[in-house]
C-alpha positions in Angstrom: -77.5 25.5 48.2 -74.5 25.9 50.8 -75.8 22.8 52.5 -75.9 20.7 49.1 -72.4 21.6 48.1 -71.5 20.5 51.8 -73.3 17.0 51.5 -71.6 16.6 48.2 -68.5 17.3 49.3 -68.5 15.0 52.0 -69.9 12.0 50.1 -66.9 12.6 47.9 -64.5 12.6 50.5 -66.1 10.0 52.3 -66.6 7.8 49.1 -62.6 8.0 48.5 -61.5 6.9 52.0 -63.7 3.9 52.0 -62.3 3.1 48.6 -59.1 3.5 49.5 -59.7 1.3 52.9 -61.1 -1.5 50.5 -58.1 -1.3 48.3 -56.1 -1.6 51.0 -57.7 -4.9 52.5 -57.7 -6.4 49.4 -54.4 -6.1 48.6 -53.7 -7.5 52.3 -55.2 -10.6 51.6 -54.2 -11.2 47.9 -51.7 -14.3 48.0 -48.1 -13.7 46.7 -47.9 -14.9 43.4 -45.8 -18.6 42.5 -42.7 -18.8 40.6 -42.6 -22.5 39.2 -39.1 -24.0 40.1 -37.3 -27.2 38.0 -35.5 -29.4 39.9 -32.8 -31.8 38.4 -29.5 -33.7 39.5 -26.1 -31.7 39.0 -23.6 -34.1 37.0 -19.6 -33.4 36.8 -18.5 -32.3 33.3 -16.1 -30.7 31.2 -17.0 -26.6 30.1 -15.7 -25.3 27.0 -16.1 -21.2 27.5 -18.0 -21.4 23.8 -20.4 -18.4 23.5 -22.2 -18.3 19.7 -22.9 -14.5 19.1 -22.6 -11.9 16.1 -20.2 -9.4 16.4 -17.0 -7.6 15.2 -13.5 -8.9 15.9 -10.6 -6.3 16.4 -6.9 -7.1 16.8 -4.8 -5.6 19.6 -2.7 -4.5 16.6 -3.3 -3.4 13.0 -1.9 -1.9 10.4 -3.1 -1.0 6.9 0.7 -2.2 4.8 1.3 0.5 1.9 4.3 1.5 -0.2 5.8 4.5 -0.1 7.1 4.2 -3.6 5.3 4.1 -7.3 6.0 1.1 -9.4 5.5 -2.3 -11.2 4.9 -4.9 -8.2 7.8 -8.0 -9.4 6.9 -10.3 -6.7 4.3 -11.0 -4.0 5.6 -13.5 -0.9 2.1 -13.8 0.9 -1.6 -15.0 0.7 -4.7 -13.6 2.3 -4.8 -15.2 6.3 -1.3 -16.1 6.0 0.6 -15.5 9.3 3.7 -13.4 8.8 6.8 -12.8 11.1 8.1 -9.1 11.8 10.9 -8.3 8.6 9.6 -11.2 6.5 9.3 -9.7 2.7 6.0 -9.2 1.6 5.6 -7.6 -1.5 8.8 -6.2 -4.2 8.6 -3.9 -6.8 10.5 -3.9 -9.5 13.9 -2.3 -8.7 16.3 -3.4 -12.2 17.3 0.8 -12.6 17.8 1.1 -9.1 20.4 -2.1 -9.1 22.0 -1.3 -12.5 22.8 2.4 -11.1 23.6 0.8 -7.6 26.6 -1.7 -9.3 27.8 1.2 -11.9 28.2 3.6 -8.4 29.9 0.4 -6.6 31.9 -0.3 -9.5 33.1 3.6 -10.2 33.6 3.3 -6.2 37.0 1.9 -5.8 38.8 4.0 -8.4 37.2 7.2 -6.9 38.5 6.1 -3.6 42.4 5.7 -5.0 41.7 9.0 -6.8 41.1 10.7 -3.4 43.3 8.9 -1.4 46.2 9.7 -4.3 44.9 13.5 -4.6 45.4 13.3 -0.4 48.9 13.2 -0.4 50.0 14.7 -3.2 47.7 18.1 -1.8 49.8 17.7 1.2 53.3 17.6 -0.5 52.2 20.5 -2.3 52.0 19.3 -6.0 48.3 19.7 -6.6 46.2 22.3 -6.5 43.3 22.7 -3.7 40.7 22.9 -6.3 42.0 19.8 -7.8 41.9 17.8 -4.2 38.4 19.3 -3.1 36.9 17.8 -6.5 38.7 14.6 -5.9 36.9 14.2 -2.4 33.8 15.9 -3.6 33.5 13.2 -6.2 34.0 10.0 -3.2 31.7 11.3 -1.2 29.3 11.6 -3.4 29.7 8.6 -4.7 29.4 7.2 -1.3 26.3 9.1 -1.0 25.1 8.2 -3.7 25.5 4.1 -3.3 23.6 4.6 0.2 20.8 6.6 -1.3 20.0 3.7 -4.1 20.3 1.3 -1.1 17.5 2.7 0.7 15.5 3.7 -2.7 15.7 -0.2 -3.3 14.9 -0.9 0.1 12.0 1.3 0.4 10.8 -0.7 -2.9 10.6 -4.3 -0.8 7.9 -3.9 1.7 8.3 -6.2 5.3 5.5 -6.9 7.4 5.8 -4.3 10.8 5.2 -7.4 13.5 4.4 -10.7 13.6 0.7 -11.1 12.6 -1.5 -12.2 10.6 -2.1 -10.2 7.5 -5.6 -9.6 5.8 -6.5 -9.9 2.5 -4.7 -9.4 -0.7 -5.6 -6.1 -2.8 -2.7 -6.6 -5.4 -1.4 -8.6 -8.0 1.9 -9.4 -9.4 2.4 -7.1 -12.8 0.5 -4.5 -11.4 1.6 -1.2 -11.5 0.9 0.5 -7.8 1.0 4.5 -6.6 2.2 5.7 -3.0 0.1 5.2 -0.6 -1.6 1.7 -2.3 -2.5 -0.5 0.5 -1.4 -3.5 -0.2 -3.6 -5.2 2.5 -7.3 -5.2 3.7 
């Protein structure tokens, strides 16, 4: 039995080293394979760097444009695509209260300002009381206040493209009444 195992044992080792000696032989002598080659004439020409492909443009800069104030949109100075220069108006809401306050304030202005300036000098000589002077420079001020503060609400209600661009597409119309926040743009 011992010598059985033994034969078989050697005709498998023996059968694998010829095998792997005829593999080896063979794959000595196998040519190496072709690669067919085209041949043509180079001509001069122009290039254009044109590559066709699918894929998703993104701009250096963007900006999703939104107001920072509720109202009724009065006038609209863009398109979709259209290019746009930093500052240029874009959109306005409608700002009539704002102005009519604004030129009552400006108007009430220069008779505040002679009020204090009068109350000044007669606090100084003594013939006023300082109540009477602090209210009469409590009142310019504010006023003054007051004229800048509607200058920048009515600012803040014309909205001005960031930087020079090109701005996306149109989510608003003229009439319509727009929230905080509303982007204006896509």
């Amino acid at each position: 039995m011992l010598l059985v195992a033994l034969l078989l044992f050697g005709s498998v080792i023996g059968f694998n080293l010829i095998k792997q000696r005829e593999i080896a032989k063979y794959m000595a002598n196998m040519p190496e394979p072709e690669f067919p080659v085209t041949v043509i004439d180079a001509k001069a020409g122009s290039w254009v760097p044109v590559i066709d492909a699918i894929g998703f443009i993104e701009p250096n800069q963007g900006v999703m444009i939104s107001t920072e104030a509720s109202g009724i949109i009065d006038d609209i100075d863009f398109e979709s695509g259209a290019i746009v220069k930093a500052g240029q108006k874009l959109i306005a809401l409608d700002s009539d209260v704002e102005n009519a306050n604004l030129q009552s304030s400006q108007a009430r202005l220069p008779a505040a300002k002679s009020k204090y300036i009068r109350y000044q000098g007669l606090y100084k000589k003594g013939s006023i009381s300082k109540e009477s002077y602090d209210d009469a420079e409590a009142s310019y001020f504010s006023l003054v206040a007051d004229i800048k503060s509607l200058k920048a609400t009515i600012d803040r209600r014309t909205i001005k493209a960031p930087f020079d661009g090109v701005v996306g597409l149109r989510n608003i119309f003229l009439g319509q009444y727009i929230q905080p926040g509303t982007d204006v743009d896509a």
